[in-house]
C-alpha positions in Angstrom: 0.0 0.0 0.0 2.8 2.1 1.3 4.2 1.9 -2.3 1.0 2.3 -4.6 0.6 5.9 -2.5 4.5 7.1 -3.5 3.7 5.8 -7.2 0.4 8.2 -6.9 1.9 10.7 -5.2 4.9 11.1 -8.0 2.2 10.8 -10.9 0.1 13.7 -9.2 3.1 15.5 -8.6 4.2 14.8 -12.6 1.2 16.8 -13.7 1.7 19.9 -11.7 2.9 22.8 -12.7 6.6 23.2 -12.6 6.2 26.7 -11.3 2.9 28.9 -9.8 1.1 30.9 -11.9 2.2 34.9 -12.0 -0.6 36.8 -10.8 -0.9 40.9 -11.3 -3.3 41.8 -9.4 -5.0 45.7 -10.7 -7.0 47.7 -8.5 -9.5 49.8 -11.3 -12.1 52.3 -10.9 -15.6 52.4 -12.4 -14.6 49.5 -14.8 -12.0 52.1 -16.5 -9.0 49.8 -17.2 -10.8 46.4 -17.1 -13.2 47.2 -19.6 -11.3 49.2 -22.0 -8.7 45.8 -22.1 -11.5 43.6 -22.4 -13.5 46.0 -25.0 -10.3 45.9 -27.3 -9.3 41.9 -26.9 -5.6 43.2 -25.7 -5.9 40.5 -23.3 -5.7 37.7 -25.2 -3.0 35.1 -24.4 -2.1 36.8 -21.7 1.0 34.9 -19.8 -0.1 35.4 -16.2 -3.3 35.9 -14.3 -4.6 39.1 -14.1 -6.9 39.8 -10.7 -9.0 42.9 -10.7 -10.1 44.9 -7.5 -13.3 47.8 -8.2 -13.2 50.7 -6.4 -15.4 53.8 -6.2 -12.4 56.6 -6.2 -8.6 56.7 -6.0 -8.2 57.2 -2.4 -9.7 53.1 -1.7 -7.2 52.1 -4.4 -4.4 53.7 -2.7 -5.2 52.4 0.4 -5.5 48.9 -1.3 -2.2 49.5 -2.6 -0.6 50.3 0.7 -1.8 47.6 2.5 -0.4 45.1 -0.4 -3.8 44.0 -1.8 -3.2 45.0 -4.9 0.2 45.3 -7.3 -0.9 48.2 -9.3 -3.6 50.5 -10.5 -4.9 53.4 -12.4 -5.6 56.8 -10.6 -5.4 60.7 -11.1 -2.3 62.7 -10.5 -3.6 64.3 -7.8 -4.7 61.3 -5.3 -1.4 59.6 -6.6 0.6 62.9 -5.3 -1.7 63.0 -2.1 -0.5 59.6 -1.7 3.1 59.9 -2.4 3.6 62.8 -0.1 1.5 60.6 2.7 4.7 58.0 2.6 2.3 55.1 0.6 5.2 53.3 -1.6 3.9 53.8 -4.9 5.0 55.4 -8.5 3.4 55.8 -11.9 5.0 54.0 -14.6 2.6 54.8 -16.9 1.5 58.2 -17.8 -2.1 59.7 -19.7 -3.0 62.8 -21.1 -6.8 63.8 -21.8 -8.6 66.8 -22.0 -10.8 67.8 -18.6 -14.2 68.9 -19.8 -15.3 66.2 -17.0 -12.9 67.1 -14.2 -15.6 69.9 -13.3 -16.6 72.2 -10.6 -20.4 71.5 -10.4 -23.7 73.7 -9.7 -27.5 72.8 -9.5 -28.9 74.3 -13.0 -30.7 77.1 -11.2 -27.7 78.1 -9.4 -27.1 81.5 -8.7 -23.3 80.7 -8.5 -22.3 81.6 -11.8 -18.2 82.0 -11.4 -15.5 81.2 -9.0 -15.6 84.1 -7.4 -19.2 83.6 -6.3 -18.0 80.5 -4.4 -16.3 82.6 -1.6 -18.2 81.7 1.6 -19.6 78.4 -0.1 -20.0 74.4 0.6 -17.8 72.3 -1.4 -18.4 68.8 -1.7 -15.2 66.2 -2.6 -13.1 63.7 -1.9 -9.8 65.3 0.2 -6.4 64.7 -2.3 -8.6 64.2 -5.3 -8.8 65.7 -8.8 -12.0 67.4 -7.6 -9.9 68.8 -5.1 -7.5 70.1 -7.0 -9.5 71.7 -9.8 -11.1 73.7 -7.1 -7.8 75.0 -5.6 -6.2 75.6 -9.2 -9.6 77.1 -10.1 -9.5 79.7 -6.9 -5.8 79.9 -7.9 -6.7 81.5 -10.9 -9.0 83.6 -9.7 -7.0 84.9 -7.1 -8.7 83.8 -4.2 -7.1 81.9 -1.3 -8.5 78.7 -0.5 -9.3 78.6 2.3 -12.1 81.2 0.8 -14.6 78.1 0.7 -15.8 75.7 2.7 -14.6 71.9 1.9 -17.0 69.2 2.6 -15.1 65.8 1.9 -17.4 63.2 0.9 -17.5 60.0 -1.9 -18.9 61.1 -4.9 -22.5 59.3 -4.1 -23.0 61.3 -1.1 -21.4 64.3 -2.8 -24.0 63.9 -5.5 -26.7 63.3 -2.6 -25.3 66.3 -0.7 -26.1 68.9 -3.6 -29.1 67.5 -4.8 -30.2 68.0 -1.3 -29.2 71.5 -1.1 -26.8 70.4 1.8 -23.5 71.7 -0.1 -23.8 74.1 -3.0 -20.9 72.5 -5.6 -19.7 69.3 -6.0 -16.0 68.9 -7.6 -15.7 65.4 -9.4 -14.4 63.7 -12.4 -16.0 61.4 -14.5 -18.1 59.3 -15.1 -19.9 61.0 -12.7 -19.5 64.5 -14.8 -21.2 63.0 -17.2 -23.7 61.1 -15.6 -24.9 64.2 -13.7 -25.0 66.2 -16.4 -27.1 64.1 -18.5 -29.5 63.5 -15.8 -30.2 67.4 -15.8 -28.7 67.6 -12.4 -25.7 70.1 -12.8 -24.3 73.1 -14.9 -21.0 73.1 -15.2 -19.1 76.3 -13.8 -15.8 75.6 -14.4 -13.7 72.6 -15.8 -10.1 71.6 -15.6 -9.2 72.5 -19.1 -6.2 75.0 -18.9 -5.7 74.8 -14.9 -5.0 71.3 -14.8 -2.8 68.9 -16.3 -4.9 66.3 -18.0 -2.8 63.6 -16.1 -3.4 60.0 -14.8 -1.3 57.1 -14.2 -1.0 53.4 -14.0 1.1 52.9 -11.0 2.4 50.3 -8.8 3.6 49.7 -5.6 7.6 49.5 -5.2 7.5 46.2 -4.1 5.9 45.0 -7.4 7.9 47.7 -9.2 10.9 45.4 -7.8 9.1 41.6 -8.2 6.6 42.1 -11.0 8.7 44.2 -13.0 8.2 42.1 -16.5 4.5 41.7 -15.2 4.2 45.3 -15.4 5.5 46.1 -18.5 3.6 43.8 -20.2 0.5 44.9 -18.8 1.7 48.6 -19.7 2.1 47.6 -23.3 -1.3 46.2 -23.6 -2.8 49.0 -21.5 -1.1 51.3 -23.8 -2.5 49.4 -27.2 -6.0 49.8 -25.8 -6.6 53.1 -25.2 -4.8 53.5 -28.8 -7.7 51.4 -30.6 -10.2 53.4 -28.4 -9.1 56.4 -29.0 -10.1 55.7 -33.3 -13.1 53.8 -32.1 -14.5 54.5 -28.8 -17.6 52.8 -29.5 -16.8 48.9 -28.0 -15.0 50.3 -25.1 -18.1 52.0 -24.3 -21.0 49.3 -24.4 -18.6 46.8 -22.6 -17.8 49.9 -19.8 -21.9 50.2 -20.0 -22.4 46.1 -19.3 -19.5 46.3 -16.6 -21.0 49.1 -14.6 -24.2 49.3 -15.3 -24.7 53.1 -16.2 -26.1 54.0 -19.6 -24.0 53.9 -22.6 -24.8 57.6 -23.0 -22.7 58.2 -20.2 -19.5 56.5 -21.3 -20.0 57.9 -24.7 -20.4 61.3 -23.5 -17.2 61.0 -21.4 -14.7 59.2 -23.9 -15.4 61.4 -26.9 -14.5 64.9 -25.2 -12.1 63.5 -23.1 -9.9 61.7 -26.0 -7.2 59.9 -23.7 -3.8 59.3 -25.1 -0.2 57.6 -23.8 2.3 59.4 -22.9 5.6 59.1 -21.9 7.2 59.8 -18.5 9.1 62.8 -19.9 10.4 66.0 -18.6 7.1 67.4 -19.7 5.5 65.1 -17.0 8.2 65.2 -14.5 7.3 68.9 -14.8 3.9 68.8 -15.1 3.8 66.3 -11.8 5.3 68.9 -10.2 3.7 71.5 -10.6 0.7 69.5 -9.2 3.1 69.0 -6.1 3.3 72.6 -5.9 -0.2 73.4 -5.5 -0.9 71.2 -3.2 2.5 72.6 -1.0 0.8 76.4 -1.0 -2.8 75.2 -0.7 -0.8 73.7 2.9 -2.3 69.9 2.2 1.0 68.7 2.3 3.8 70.1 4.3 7.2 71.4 2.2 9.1 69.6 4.3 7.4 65.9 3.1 7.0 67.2 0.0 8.2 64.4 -2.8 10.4 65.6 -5.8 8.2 64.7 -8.7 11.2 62.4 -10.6 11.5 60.6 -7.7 7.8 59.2 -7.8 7.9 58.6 -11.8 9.4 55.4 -12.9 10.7 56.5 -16.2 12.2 52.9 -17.1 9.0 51.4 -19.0 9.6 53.2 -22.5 10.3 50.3 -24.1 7.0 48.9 -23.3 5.5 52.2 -24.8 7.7 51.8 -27.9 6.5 48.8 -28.8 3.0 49.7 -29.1 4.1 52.6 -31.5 
């Protein structure tokens, strides 16, 4: 008997694999990543397993991402930089540029708030370190108004949505989908967007432990990240009815949302590294993070994944 079992045991052990499966696993947001990849069939024969978290804003996937849940994700530049500065061990590797009609400062229709300057005194609703939060301070910025001129109320953007539609807060500052979903709900007027006070930045970044042990991982995932918003960007059209399936919104939304917004790879340049730090900047005179703990911008961008880029060009 005792032999039959080591016979079984070496014939089991025969069919195993020689090594574990990799595994990247990718926190996304809204079904942004995930559905794009899947939309565009850049996944196919994909050498490793590719897990995906959802979560409801940046901040979550950070948090995931500092607690070792998840290897990488996609986020804004300003939750990323928020993060940085906060000690989380993360970088981008992977750098976008789109235009911000739906990174938006955001008024009931009937509003009587009809600039910046007519939000002095007024309640804010967004999520602390976000984009929405820092279109409002480059928004004030340009108007030449300090911010602690207006009153922050930092909520997720469902009760940030419930908060205005309440009349409990008299803006909301948030990014899409949720631009567009208010707007074409007849919920909101926008009063000012990020066009031409913001960047147009997000990133796929990583952790530095999976920078370190995923490396290859990571690349290849850049490269087919990079392919798909390529083909989206000519034909937007798939990405949306799969993001529609995924999440559940109409595909009006996604439509809406991809067409103006008309995302493109970059690659982490001095243009970025510059850009990056200007966002750093901001957030150091706005006093969200300290100057003292504030991160050099080229010391948070992993610049080594150009290869990955090239390829897809």
């Amino acid at each position: 008997m005792a032999r039959w079992l080591v016979l079984i045991a070496l014939a089991l052990a025969s069919l195993a694999p020689a090594h574990a499966e990799e595994v990247l696993r990718v926190g996304d947001q809204r079904g942004n990543a995930r559905a794009l990849m899947e939309a565009t069939g850049v996944l196919d024969g994909l050498p490793y397993r590719l897990e995906w978290s959802e979560f409801p804003a940046a901040a979550p996937l950070l948090e995931a991402l500092n607690a070792g849940v998840i290897d990488a994700g996609g986020v804004g530049d300003a939750p990323f930089t928020f993060a940085a500065a906060a000690g989380v061990p993360v970088k981008a590797f992977l750098a976008f540029r789109n235009r911000q009609d739906g990174l938006a400062i955001l008024v009931p229709p009937d509003s009587a708030i009809r600039s910046v300057a007519d939000l002095q005194g007024k309640r804010i609703a967004t999520n602390r370190g976000s984009i929405g939060h820092q279109v409002v301070l480059a928004a004030l910025e340009e108007a030449g108004l300090p911010a602690d001129n207006v009153q922050f109320r930092f909520l997720p953007p469902a009760d940030a949505k419930l908060a205005l539609t309440s009349g409990a807060v008299d803006a909301w500052s948030t990014w899409e989908p949720y631009t567009s979903a208010a707007e074409l709900a007849g919920l909101v007027r926008v009063l000012r967007d990020g066009n031409g006070i913001t960047p147009g930045l997000s990133y796929a970044v990583a952790s530095d432990a999976a920078l370190k042990s995923k490396r290859a991982l990571l690349a290849d995932y850049a490269a087919r990240l990079a392919r798909a918003r390529a083909r989206a960007l000519t034909d937007p059209a798939p990405y949306a009815a799969a993001w529609s399936r995924l999440i559940g919104l109409p595909e009006a939304v996604p439509l809406r949302w991809f067409g103006r917004a008309r995302y493109r790879t970059v690659p982490i340049d001095d243009t970025v590294i510059a850009d990056e730090q200007r966002i750093i900047d901001l957030y150091v005179r706005a006093g969200l993070i300290q100057a003292a703990r504030a991160p050099r911008a080229e010391a948070i961008l992993d610049t080594g994944f150009s290869d990955a880029l090239a390829a897809v060009r």
